[in-house]
C-alpha positions as CSV (number, residue, x, y, z in Angstrom):
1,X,-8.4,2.1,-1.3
2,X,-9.4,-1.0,-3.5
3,X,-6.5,-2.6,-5.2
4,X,-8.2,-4.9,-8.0
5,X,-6.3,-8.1,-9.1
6,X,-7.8,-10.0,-12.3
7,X,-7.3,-14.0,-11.9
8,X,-5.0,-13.9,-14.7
9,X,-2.5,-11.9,-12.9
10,X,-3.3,-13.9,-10.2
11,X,-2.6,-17.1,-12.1
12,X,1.1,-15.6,-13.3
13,X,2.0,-14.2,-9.8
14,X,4.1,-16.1,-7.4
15,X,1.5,-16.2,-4.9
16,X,-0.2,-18.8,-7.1
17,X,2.3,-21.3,-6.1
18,X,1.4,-21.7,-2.9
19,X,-2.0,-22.6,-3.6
20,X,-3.0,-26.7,-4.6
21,X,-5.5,-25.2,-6.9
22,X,-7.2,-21.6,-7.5
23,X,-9.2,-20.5,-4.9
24,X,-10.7,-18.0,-6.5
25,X,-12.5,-20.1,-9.3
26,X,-14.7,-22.0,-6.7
27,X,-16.6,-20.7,-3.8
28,X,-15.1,-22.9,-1.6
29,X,-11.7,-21.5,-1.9
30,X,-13.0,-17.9,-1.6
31,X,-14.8,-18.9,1.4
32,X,-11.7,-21.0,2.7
33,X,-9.3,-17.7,2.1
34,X,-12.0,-15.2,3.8
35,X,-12.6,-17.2,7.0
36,X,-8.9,-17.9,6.8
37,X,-8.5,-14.1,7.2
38,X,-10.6,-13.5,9.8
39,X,-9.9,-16.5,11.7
40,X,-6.2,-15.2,12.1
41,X,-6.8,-11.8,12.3
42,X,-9.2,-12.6,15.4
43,X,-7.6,-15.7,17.0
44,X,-3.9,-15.5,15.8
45,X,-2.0,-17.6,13.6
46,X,-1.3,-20.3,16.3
47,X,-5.0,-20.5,17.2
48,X,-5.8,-21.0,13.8
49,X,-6.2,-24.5,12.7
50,X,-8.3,-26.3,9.3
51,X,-10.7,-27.7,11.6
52,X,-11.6,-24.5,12.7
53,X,-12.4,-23.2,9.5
54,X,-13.6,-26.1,8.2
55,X,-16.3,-25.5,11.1
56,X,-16.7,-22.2,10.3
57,X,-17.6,-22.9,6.6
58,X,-19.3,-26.0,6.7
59,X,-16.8,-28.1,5.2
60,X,-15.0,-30.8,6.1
61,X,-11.6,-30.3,7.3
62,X,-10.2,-32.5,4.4
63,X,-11.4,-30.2,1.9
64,X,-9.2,-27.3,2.9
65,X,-6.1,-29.9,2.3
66,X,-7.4,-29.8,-1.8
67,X,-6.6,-25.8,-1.5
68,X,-3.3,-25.5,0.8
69,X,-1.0,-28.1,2.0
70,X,-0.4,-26.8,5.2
71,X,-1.6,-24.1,7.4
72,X,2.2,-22.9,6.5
73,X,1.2,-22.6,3.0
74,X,-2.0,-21.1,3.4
75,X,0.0,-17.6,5.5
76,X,2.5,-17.5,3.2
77,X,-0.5,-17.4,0.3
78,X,-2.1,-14.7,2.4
79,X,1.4,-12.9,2.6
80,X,2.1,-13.2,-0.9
81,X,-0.9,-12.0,-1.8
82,X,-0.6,-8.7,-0.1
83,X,2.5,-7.3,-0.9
84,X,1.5,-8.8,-4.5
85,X,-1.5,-5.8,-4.3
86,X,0.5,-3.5,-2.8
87,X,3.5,-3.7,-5.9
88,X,0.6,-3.4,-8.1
89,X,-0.8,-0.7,-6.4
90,X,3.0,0.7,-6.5
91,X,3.4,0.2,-10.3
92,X,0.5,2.1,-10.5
93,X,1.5,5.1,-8.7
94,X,4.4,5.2,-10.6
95,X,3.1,5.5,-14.0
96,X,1.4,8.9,-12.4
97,X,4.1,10.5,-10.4
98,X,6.6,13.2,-11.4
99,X,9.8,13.0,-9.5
100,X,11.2,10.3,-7.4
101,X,10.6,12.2,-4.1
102,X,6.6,12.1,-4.7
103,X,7.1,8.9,-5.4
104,X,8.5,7.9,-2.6
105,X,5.8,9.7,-0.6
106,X,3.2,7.7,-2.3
107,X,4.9,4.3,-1.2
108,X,4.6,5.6,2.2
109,X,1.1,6.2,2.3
110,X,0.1,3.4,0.3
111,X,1.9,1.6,3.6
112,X,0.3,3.6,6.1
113,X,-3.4,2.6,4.7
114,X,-5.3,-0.4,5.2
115,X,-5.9,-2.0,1.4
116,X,-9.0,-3.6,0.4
117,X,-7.8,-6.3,-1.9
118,X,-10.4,-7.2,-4.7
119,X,-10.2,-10.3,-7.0
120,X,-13.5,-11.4,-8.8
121,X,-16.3,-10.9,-6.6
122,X,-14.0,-11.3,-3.2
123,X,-13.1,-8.3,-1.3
124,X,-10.0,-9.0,1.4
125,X,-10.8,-6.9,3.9
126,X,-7.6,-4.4,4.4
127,X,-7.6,-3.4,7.9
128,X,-7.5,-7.5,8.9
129,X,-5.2,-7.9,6.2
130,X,-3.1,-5.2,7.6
131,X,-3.3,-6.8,11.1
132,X,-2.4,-9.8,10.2
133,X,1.0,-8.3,8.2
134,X,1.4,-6.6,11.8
135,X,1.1,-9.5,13.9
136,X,1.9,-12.7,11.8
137,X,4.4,-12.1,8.8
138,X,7.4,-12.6,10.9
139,X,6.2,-15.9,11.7
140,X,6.6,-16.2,7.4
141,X,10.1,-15.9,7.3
142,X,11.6,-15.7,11.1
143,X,11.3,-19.7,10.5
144,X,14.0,-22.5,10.3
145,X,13.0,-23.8,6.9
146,X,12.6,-19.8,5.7
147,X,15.3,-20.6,2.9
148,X,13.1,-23.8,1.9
149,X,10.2,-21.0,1.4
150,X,12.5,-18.9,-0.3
151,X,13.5,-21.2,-2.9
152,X,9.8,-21.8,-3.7
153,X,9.6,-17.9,-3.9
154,X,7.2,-17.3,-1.4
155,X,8.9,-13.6,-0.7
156,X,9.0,-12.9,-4.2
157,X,6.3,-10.1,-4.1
158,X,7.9,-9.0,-0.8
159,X,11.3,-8.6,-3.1
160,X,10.0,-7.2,-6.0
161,X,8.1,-4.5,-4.2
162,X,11.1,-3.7,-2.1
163,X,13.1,-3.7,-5.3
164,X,11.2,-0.8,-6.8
165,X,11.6,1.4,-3.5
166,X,15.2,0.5,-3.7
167,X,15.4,1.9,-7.0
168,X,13.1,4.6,-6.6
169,X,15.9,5.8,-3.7
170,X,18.9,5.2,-6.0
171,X,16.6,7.7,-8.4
172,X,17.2,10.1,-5.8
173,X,20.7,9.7,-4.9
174,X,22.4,7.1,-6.8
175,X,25.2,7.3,-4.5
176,X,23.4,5.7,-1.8
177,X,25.3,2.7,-0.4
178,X,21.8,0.6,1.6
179,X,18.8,1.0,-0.6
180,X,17.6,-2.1,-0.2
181,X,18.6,-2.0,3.4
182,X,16.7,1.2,3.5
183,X,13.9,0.2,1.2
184,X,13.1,-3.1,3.6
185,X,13.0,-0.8,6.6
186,X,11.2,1.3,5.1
187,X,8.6,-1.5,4.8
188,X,8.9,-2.5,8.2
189,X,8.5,0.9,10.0
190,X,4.3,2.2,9.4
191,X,3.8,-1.8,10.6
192,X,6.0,-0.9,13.7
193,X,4.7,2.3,15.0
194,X,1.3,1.2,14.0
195,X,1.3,-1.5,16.7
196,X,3.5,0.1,19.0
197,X,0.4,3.1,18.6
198,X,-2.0,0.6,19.7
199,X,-0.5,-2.0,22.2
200,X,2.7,-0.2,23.6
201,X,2.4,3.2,23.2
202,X,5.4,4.5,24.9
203,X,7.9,3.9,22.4
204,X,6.2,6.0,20.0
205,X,4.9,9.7,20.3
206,X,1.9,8.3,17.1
207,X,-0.6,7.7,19.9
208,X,-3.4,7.2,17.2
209,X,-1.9,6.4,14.2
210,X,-5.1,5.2,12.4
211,X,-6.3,8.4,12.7
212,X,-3.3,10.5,12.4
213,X,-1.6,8.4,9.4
214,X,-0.5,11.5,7.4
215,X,1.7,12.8,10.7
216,X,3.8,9.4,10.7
217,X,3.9,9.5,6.7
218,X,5.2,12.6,7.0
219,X,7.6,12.0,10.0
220,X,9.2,8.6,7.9
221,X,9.2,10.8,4.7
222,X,11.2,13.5,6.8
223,X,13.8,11.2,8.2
224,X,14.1,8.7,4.7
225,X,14.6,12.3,3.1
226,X,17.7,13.7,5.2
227,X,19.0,10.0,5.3
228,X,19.0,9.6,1.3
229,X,20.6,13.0,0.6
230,X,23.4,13.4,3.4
């Protein structure tokens, strides 16, 4: 799936913010933010320096610094950015669905997939954008300045789109106590058992989840169904 982002919404979303100046409006900065993917997805976050990509692209080091001022920045850019598609993807779905139940369903596929994310002639590759969500967004927020980042909203898109599954769960009981505590795990659990799937498969019976996504959808839509309406 392609989820296609226009640079104006990209210019009034919080993910902007984290960004010295829009990438997308020079090739640099697209080239900066592709490497940067791949770079991460292939090495790791830690492994991932300027200098690197800076070699990589054929651009001094210092340039990157015009773009993001940290590598810090430049993961929570990459972070935002995602779950920025993915609640656009979700408002999307919404407009189209015709109960809150199929809603929900939706939202758990949309999580299961890899997203291509498009924005003017760049396409973020979705299964090394899903990886790196996987591997490296803890290292986001699990952090000991993480209510520094906060402040600067760089979970903003994270909250919003966790916001809409809360209140697409209160839609179907709206006596349920922990939607958001429900909608964040909810988040959190196709990202789980897709790694556990692939790196420690015995504390998950999803032994190929990227081929089998519809039987984990399913399974999470089961168990978020008799948890909401107990």
């Amino acid at each position: 799936m392609n989820i296609i982002i226009n640079v104006e919404e990209y210019d009034n979303s919080p993910t902007s913010a984290f960004a010295l100046r829009n990438p997308w409006k020079t090739k640099l900065g697209k080239h900066i933010i592709q490497c940067a993917i791949q770079l991460i997805e292939s090495d790791g976050y830690e492994q991932c320096t300027f200098k690197k990509i800076g070699i990589i692209i054929g651009s001094p080091e210092a340039s990157l610094y015009r773009y993001f001022e940290s590598k810090h920045k430049l993961l929570l850019f990459i972070m935002s950015l995602y779950w920025f598609a993915l609640d656009k993807a979700y408002k999307d779905v919404l407009i189209h669905t015709k109960s809150p139940e199929e809603a929900l369903k939706n939202v758990i596929n949309l999580l299961s997939a890899p997203n291509n994310i498009v924005i003017q002639d760049s396409i973020l590759n979705g299964d090394l954008l899903n990886n790196i969500v996987i591997i490296e967004s803890s290292k986001a927020f699990l952090t000991k300045h993480v209510d520094e980042d906060n402040l600067e909203g760089a979970f903003l898109t994270l909250k919003a789109f966790a916001s809409k599954i809360a209140h697409n769960i209160l839609l179907i009981n709206p006596d349920y106590p922990y939607s958001r505590a429900l909608a964040s795990t909810i988040i959190e659990i196709p990202l789980q058992q897709s790694h556990f799937s692939k790196h420690l498969p015995s504390l998950t019976e999803f032994k190929a989840i990227n081929s089998n996504k519809n039987e984990c959808s399913e399974w999470l839509l089961h168990l978020i169904m008799n948890t909401v309406k107990k």
